[in-house]
KENU-471265 format. One record per residue: x, y, z of N, C-alpha, C, O in turn. Coordinates in pm, whole numbers, plus 50000, padded with zeros to 5 digits. Each point is the difference from the previous one (the first is absolute). Layout:
BEGIN
XYZXYZXYZXYZ...
//
This chain:
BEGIN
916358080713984500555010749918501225005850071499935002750120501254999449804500595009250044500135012150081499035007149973502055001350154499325005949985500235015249890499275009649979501934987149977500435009649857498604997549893499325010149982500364980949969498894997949930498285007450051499105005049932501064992650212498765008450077500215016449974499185006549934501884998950119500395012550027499935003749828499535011249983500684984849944499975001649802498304999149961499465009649945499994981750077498395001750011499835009050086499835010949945500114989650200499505014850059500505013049905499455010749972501884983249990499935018949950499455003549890499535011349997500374979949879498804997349892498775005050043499675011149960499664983250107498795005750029499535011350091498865002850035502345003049997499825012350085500475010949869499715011950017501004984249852500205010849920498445001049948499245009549988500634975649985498645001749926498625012450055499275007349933500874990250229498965009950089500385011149945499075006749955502404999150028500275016450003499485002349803499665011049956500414975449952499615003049907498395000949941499625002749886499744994650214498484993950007499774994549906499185001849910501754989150113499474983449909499324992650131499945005150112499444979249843499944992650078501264992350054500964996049934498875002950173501214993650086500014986950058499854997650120500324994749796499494986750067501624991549987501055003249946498674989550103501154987349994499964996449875500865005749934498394986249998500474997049855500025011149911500114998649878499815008850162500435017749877501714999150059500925000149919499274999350195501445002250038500844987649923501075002949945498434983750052500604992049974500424996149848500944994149948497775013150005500174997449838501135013149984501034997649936498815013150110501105013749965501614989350070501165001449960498534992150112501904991550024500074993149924501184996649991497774994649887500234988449933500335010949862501124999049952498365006550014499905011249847500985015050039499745009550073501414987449846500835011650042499205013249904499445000049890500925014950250499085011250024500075000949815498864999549954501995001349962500265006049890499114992949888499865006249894499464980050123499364988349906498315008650006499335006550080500584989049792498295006649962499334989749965500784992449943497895002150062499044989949954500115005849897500035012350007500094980449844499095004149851498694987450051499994990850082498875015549804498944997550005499934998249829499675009849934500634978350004499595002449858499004991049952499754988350027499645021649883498654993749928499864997449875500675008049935498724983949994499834994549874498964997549937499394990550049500025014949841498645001249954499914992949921501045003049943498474987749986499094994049875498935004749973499194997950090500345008749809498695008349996499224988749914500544993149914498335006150117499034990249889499935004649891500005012049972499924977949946500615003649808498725010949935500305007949910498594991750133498775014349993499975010750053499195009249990501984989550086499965018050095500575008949906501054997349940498315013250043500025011649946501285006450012500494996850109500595014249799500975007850079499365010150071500675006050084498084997449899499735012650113499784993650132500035007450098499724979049921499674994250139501244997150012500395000650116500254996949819501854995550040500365016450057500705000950100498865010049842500795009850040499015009650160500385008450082498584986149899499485001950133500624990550083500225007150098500284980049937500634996350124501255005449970500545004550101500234996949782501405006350039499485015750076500405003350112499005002049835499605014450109500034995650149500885002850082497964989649936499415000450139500884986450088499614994650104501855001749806500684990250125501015016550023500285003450115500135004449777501055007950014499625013250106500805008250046497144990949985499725009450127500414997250097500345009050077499814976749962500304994350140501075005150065500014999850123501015005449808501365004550087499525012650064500465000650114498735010749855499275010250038498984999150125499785009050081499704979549918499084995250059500254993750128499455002850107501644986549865500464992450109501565002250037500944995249936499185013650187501295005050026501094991750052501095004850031498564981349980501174988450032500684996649837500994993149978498465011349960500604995649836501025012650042499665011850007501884982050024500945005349956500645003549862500855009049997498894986249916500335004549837499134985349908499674988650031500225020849831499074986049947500535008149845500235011949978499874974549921500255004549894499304988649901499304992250064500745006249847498634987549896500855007449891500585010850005499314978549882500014999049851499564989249969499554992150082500515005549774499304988149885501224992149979501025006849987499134979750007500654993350016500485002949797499345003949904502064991650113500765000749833501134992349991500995002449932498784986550154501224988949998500084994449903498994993049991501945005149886499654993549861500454985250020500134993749896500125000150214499724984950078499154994149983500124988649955498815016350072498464992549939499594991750110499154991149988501665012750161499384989450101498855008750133499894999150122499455008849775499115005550066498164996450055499225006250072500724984549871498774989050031499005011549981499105002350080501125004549813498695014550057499985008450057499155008950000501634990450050499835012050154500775013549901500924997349923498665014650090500585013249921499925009850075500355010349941499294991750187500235008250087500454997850126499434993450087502285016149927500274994850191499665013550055500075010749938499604987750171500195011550090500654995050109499694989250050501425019750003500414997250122500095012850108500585010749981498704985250138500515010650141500884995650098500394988650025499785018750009501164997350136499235004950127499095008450003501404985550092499315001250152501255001150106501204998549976498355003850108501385005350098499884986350109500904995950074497714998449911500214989450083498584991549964499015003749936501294982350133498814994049982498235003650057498924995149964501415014450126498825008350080499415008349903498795001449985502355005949933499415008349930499314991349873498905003749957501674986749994499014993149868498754993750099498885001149949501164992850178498975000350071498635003949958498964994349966501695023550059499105009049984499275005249856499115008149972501694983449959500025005749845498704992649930499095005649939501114975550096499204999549935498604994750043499174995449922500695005950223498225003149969499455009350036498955000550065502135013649869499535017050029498664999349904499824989549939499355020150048498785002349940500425004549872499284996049909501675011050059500615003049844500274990449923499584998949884501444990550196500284988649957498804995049951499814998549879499144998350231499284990349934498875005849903499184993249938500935021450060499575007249877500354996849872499365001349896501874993750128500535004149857499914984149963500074997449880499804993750195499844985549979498344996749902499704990749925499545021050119498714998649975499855005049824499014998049930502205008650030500375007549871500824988949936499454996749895501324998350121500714990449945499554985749977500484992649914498415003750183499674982049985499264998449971499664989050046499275016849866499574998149835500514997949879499514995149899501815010450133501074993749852501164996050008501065002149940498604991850143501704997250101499764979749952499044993050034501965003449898499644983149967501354994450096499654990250065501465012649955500834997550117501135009750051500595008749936499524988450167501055011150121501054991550044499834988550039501475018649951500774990550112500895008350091500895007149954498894992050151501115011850070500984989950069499964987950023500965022550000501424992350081500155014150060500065010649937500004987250220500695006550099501564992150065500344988250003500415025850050501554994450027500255014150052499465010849978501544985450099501385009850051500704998049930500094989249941500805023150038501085005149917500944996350078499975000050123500984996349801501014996750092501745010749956501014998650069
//
């Protein structure tokens, strides 16, 4: 390693100490690969099974829209019903998407106990999911 590249990781993970994050080498390295300003989205995609009820449709829209309350690494989260008049929606009628400040924090997100609360509300009428995670660029 360099030693400009060393002295750039040491100082990464010595901000991280004064921020009480974890401070490890690959937290420093991923913050040099992902510029400071880029956010993870986290987006999700519902197919509900063709018998689910709208009040069970509107109990998981409730209890995915508690999670931002719940789990404080959800930097912002927003969901609607899909209305693309494209027709290349295979089913799916609900996105939700959150943002994360880093990959540690979705880490933490999804096998928090809320999370998998709300997994326990949804996969009774849940017939397919598709998520796509990414940095913003």
């Amino acid at each position: 390693m360099k030693p400009i590249n060393l002295a750039l990781v040491l100082a990464l993970c010595c901000t991280s100490v004064f921020a009480n994050e974890p401070h490890t080498i690959e937290n420093s390295i991923q913050e040099i690969i992902m510029p400071q300003d880029s956010l993870l989205r986290h987006v999700v995609l519902f197919k509900f099974k063709p018998n689910t009820s709208k009040e069970d449709i509107e109990k998981v829209e409730k209890a995915f829209s508690e999670l931002p309350s719940k789990i404080p690494q959800i930097v912002s989260y927003e969901w609607g019903l899909n209305n693309s008049p494209e027709g290349h929606d295979k089913g799916f009628t609900h996105c939700f998407f959150l943002t994360f400040k880093s990959e540690a924090d979705r880490a933490i997100y999804l096998p928090h106990p809320d999370h998998k609360a709300f997994g326990a509300i949804l996969g009774p009428h849940l017939d397919d999911v598709l998520v796509v995670d990414y940095w913003t660029r």
